[in-house]
C-alpha positions as CSV (number, residue, x, y, z in Angstrom):
1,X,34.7,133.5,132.8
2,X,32.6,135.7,131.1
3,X,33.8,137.3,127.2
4,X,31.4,139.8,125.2
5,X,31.5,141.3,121.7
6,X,29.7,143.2,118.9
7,X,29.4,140.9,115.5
8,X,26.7,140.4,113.1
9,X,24.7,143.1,114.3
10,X,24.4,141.9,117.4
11,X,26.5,141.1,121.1
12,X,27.7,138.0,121.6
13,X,28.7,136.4,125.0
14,X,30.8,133.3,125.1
15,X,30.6,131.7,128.7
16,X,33.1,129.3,130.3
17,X,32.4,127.4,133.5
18,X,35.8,125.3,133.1
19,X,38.8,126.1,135.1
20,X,40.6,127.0,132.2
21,X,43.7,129.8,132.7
22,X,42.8,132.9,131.9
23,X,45.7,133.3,129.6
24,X,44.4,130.4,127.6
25,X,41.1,131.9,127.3
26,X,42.1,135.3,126.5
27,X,44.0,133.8,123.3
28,X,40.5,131.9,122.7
29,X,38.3,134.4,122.7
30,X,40.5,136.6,120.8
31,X,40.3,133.4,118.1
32,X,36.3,133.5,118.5
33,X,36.6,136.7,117.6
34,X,38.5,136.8,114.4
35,X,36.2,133.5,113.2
36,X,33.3,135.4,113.4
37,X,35.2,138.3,111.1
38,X,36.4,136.1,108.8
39,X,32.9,133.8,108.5
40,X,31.0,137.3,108.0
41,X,33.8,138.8,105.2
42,X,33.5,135.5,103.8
43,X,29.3,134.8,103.9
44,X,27.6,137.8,104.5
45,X,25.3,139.1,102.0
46,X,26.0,142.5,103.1
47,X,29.6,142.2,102.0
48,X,30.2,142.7,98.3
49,X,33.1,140.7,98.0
50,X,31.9,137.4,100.3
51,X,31.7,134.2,98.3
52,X,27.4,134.5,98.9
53,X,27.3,137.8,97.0
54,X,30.0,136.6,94.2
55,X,27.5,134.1,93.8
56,X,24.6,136.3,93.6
57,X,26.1,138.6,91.2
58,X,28.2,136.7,89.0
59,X,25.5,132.8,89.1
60,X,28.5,131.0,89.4
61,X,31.5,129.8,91.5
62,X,34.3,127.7,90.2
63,X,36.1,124.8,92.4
64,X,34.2,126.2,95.4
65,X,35.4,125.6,98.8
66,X,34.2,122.6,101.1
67,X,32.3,125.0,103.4
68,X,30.5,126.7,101.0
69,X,29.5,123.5,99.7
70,X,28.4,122.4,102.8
71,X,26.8,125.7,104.1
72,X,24.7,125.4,101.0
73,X,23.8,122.2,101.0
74,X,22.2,122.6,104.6
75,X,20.8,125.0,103.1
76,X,18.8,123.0,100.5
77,X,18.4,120.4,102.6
78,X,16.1,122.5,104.8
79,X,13.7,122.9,102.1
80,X,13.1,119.5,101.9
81,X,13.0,119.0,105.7
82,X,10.8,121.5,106.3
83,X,8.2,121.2,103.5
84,X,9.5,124.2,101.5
85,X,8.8,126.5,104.4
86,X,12.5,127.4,104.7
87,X,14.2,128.3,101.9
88,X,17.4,130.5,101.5
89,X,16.6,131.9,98.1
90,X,14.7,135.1,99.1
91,X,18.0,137.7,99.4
92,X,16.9,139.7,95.9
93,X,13.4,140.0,98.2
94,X,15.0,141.1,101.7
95,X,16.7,143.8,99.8
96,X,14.2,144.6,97.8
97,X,11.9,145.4,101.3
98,X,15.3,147.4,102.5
99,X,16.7,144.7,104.6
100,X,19.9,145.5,102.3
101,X,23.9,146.0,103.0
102,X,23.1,149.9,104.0
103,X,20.0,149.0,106.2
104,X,18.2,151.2,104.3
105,X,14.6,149.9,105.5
106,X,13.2,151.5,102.2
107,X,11.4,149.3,100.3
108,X,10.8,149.3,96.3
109,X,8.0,147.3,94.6
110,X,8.7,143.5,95.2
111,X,5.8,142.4,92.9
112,X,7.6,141.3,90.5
113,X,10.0,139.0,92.6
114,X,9.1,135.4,92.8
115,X,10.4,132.9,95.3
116,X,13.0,130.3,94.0
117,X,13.1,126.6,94.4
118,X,16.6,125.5,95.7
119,X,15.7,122.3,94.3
120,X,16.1,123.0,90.7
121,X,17.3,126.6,91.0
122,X,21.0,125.8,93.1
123,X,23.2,123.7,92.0
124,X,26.0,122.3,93.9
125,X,29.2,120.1,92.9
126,X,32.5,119.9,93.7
127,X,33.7,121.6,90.4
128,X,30.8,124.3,90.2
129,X,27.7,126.1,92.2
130,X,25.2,127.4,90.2
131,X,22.0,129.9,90.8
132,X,20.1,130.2,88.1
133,X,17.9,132.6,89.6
134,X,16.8,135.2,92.9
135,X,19.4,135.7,95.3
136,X,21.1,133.2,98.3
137,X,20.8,134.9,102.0
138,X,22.3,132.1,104.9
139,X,20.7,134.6,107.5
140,X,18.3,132.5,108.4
141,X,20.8,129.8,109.8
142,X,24.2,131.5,109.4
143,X,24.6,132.5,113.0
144,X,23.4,129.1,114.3
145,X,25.8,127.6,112.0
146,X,28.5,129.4,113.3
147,X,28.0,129.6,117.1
148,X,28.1,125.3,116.6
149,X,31.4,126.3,114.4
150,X,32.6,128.3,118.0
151,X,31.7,125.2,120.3
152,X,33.9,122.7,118.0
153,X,36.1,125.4,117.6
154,X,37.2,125.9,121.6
155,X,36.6,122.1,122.5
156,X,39.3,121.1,120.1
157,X,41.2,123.5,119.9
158,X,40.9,124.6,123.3
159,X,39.9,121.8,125.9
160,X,37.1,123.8,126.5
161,X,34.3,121.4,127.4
162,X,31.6,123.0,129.6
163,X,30.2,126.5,128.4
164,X,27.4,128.6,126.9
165,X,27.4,130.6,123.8
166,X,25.0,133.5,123.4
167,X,24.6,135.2,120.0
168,X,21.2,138.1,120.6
169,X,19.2,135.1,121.8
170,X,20.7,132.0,119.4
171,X,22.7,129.9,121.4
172,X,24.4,126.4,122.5
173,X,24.9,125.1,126.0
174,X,26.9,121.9,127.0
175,X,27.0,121.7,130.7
176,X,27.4,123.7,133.7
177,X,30.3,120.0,134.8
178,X,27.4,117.8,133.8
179,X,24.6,120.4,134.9
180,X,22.1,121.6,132.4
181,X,22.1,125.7,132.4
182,X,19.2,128.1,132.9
183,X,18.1,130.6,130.6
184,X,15.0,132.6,130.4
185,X,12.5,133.0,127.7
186,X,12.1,136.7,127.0
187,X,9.1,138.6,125.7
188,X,9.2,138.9,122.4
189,X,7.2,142.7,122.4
190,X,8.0,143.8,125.7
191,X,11.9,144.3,126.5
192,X,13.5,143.2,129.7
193,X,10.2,140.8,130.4
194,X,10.4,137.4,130.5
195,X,7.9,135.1,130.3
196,X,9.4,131.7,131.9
197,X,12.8,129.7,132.4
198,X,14.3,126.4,130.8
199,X,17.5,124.6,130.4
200,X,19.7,123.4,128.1
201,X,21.8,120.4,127.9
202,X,23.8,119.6,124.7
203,X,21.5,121.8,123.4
204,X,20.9,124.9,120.5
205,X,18.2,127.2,121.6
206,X,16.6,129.9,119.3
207,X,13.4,132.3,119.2
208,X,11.5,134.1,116.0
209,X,8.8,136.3,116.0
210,X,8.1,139.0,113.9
211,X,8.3,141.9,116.3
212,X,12.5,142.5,116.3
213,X,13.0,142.3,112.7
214,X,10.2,144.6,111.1
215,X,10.1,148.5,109.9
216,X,7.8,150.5,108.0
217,X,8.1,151.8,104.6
218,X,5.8,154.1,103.2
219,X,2.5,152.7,104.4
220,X,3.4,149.2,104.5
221,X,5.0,147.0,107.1
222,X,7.8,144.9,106.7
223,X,9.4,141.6,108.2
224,X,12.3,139.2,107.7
225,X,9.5,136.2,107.2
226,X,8.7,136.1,103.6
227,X,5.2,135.0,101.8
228,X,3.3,133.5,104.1
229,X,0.8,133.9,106.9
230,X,1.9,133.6,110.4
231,X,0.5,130.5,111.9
232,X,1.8,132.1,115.2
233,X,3.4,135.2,117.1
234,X,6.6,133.6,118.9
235,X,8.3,130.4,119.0
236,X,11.6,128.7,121.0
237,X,13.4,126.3,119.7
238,X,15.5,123.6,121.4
239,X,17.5,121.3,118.9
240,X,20.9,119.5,118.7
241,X,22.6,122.1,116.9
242,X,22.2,125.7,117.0
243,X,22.2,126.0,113.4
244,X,18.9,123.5,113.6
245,X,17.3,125.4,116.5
246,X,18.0,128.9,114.4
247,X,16.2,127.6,111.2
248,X,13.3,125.6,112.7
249,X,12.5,128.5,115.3
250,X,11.8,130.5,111.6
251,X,9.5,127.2,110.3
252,X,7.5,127.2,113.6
253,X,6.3,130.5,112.7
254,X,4.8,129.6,109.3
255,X,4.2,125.7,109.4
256,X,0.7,124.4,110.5
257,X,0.5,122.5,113.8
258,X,0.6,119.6,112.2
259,X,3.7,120.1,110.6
260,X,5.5,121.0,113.2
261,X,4.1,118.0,115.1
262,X,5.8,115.7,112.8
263,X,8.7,118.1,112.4
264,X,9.5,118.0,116.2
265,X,9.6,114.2,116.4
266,X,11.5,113.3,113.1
267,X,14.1,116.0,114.4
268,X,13.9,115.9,118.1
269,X,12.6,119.3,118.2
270,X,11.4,120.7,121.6
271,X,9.0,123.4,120.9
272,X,7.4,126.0,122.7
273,X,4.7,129.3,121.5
274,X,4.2,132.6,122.9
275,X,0.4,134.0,122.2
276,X,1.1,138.1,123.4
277,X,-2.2,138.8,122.9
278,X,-3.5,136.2,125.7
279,X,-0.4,135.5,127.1
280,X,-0.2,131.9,126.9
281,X,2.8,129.7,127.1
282,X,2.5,126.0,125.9
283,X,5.4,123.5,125.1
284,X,5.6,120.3,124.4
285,X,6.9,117.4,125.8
286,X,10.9,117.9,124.2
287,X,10.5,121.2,125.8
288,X,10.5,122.1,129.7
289,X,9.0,125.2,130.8
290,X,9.1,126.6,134.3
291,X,6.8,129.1,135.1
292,X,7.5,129.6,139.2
293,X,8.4,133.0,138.8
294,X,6.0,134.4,136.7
């Protein structure tokens, strides 16, 4: 059975290959539904009263709650893990390019804005979070972090043991009854092209490039990747969280080859690039590619 809805600017299709009642489900994905509200009222940047822009307006939450703390945290983490390529201090700068609440696309002058160090700029306890400056934005793992919420979510709660959740292209797979499931490996210029299959298995799957997520703004050309030159067009990402695969698809874009190599090992990364221009597919070895069809 087969549920879609609109959330986070984007559809999401929850997939369930057990032989669950449909009654039972219907009450799920009702509750997948209102979790994905409630995590976007509650996180969002966009929303001026989530606990992300409280933070970003006021520096300073007291007693926060245990998911903040944690959302944060993985946050920070990823700085370190990915030698300061990912870092969730660049909201004041998304906004600032017009990647704002309104979706405004109009940018101002971000010249003055300087990139924070979550390191020594966010500070989290159990009695206090701190931002001493720029602005927090989760974007860049939120939805990964909460499609991994979902799948927790409707096998405890739910029984629900073998399905697929699809969130614009971020998802998690655990088993067709033991099978790994099929997905393909779209185009990331062309729509409705794809350029090769794999599977997943207990797996988070995610793709970046910078061809979705950029406008224009006077004569300048914007993206959601901040600072640095690309090091390639499009990446996929297979990792054992979708919250993992969401974050490092971002850091394969930016990190050298090297990097990444020892990236994909120390965190079981597979990893796969998409050259448009001479289109080329390579993977390696964590990654499986089939390219019968093409």
């Amino acid at each position: 059975m087969t549920h879609s809805f609109q959330a986070l600017g984007t559809t999401w299709w929850i997939e369930v290959f057990d032989e669950t009642e449909n009654k039972t489900l219907t009450v799920a994905f009702a509750d997948c539904e209102r979790f994905v509200s409630d995590f976007k009222n509650t996180y969002s940047r966009f929303k001026t009263d989530s606990l992300i822009s409280q933070l970003n307006t006021n520096r300073e939450i007291i007693e926060p709650s245990k998911e903040l703390q944690t959302l944060l945290s993985y946050g920070k983490n990823l700085y370190v893990q990915t030698n300061t390529h990912f870092n969730i201090l660049t909201g004041h700068i998304l906004e600032t390019r017009g990647y704002d609440a309104d979706y405004s696309f109009r940018a101002n002058d971000e010249s003055h804005f300087i990139v924070g160090n979550p390191i020594s700029d966010l500070h989290i306890s159990h009695e206090r979070i701190a931002l001493l400056q720029c602005n927090v934005d989760i974007g860049g793992f939120g939805k990964g972090y909460l499609i991994d919420k979902l799948v927790t979510l409707l096998r405890e709660k739910y029984s629900v043991q073998f399905l697929l959740i699809n969130a614009g292209g971020d998802m998690f797979a655990t088993s067709n009854h033991g099978q790994a499931i099929e997905i393909y490996l779209e185009h990331p210029a062309l729509e409705k092209v794809t350029i090769g299959k794999t599977s997943l298995l207990q797996q988070g799957f995610a793709a970046s490039s910078p061809y979705k997520r950029r406008w224009k703004s006077g004569e300048k050309v914007h993206t959601h990747l901040i600072g640095e030159t690309l090091t390639h067009h499009c990446s996929f990402v297979k990792h054992t969280t979708a919250a993992g695969a969401d974050a490092f698809a971002t850091v394969a874009l930016l990190a050298s080859d090297l990097e990444m190599e020892r990236m994909s090992q120390s965190e079981h990364i597979g990893l796969a690039f998409f050259d448009p221009t001479s289109n080329t597919l390579t993977s390696n070895k964590l990654f499986a590619v089939d390219l019968s069809d093409q």
